[in-house]
C-alpha positions as CSV (number, residue, x, y, z in Angstrom):
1,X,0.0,0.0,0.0
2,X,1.9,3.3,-1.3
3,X,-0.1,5.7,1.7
4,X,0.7,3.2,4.3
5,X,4.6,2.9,3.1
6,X,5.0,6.7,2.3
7,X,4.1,7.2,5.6
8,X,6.3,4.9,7.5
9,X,9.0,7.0,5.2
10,X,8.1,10.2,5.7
11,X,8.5,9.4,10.2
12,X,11.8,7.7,9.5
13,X,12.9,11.2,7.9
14,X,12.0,13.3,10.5
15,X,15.4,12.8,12.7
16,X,15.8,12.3,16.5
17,X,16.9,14.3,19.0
18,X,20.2,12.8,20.4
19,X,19.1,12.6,24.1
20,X,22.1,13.7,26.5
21,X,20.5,12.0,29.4
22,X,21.8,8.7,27.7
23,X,25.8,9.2,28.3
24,X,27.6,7.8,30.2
25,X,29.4,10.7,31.9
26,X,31.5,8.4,34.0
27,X,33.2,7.5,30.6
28,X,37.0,7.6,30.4
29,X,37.9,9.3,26.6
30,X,41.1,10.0,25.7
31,X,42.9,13.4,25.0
32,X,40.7,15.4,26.8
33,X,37.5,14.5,25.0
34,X,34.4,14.8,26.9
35,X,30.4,12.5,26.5
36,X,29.5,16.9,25.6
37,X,31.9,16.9,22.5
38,X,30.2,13.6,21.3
39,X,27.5,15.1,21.3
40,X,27.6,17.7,19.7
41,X,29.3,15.2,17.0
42,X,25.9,13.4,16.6
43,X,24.0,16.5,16.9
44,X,26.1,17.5,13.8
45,X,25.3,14.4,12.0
46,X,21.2,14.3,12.6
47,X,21.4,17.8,11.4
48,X,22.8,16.9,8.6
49,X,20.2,13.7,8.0
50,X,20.2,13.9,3.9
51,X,17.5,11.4,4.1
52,X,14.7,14.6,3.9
53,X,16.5,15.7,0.8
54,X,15.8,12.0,-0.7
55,X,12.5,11.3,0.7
56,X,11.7,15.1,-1.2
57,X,13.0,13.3,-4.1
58,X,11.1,10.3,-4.5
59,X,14.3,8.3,-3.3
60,X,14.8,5.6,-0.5
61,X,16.6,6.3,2.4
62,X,20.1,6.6,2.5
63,X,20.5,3.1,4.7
64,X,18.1,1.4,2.5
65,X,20.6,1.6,-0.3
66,X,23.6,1.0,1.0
67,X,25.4,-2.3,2.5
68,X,25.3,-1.7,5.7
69,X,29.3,-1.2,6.1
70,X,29.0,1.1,4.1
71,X,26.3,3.1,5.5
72,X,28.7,3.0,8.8
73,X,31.6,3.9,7.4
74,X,29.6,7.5,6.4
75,X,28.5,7.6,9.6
76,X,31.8,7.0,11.5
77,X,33.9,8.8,9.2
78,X,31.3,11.9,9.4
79,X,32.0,11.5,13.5
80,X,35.9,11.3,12.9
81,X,36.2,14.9,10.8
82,X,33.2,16.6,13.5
83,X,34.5,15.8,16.7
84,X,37.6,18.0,16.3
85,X,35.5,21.2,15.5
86,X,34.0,20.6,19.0
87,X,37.0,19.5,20.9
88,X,40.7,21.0,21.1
């Protein structure tokens, strides 16, 4: 059923608050980095969710499309270049 499917897309592109509540502030990181620099990593990436431009577009989500390694590797490699804007 298209209306029942277009739906379910349309949610999945709205993106989700990244919920501090949920780190572990105990955490040890290395070189000074802190759970708060994380997150503003992640709030970085959901910002950036591309998926709205696609649904807009007629086009499947972005992890509908790719292997899923692949669809990682975006997402860690997007972490790796944003956590050094927010941390010195």
């Amino acid at each position: 059923m298209p209306g029942v499917f277009d739906d379910v897309e349309t949610r999945a592109c709205i993106p989700v608050p990244i919920n501090p509540d949920f780190f572990n502030l105990d955490c040890v990181l290395p070189y000074g980095l802190t759970p708060g620099h994380i997150h503003r990593a992640m709030v970085g990436f959901v910002d950036f969710f591309v998926n709205q431009q696609l649904h807009s577009r007629g086009v499947q989500r972005l992890e509908c499309f790719l292997m899923p390694a692949n669809f990682s590797s975006i997402v860690g490699e997007f972490m790796n270049i944003s956590i050094p804007k927010y941390s010195s």
